[in-house]
C-alpha positions as CSV (number, residue, x, y, z in Angstrom):
1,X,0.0,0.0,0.0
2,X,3.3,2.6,1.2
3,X,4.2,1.5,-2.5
4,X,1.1,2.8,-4.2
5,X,0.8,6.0,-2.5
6,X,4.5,7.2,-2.9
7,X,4.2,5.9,-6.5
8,X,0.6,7.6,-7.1
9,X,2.5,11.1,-5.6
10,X,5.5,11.4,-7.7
11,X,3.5,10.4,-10.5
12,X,1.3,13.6,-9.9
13,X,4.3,15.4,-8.7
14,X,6.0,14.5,-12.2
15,X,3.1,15.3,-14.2
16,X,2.8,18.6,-12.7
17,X,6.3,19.1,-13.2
18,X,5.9,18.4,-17.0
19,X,3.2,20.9,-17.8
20,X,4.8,23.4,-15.6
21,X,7.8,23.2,-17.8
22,X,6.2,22.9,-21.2
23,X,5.8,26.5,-21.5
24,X,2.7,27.7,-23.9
25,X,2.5,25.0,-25.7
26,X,-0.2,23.4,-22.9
27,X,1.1,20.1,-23.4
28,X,3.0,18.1,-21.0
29,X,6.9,17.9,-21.4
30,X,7.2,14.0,-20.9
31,X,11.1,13.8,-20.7
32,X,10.9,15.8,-18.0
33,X,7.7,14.0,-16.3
34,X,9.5,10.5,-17.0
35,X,13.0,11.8,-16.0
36,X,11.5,12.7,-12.4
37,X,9.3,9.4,-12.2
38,X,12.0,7.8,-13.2
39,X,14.0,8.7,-10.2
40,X,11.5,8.1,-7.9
41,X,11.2,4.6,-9.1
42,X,14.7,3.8,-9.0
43,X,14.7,5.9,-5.1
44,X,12.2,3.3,-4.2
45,X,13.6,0.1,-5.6
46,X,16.4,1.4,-3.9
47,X,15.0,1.1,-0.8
48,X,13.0,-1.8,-0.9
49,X,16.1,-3.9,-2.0
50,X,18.4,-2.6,0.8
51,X,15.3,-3.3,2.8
52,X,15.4,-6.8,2.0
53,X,19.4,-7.0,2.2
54,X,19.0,-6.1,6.0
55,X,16.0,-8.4,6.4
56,X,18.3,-11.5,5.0
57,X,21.4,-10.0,7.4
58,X,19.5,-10.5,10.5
59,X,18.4,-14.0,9.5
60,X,18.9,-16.7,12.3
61,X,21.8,-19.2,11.1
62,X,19.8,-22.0,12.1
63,X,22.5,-23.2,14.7
């Protein structure tokens, strides 16, 4: 659920981003609204994999 709500915000943060910066031509720059989804993607595979990395440290060593 954390997933879809950070996702669902960048995406409209992104989007906003893009027509902001499209100027007068009232379209939506999407190199700019992918570039900064993008990151947020990669920010939160980021995490979720070191996540995981410290879930599999603390793992009992079945001794």
């Amino acid at each position: 659920m954390r997933l879809f709500l950070v996702l669902a915000f960048f995406g409209v943060l992104s989007l906003s981003a893009g027509v902001l910066m499209s100027g007068d031509d009232q379209d939506v720059d999407w190199l700019i609204a992918g570039g900064l989804f993008g990151v947020a993607l990669a920010g939160e595979g980021a995490r979720l994999w070191l996540r995981r990395g410290r879930a599999k440290s603390h793992e009992s060593s079945g001794i």
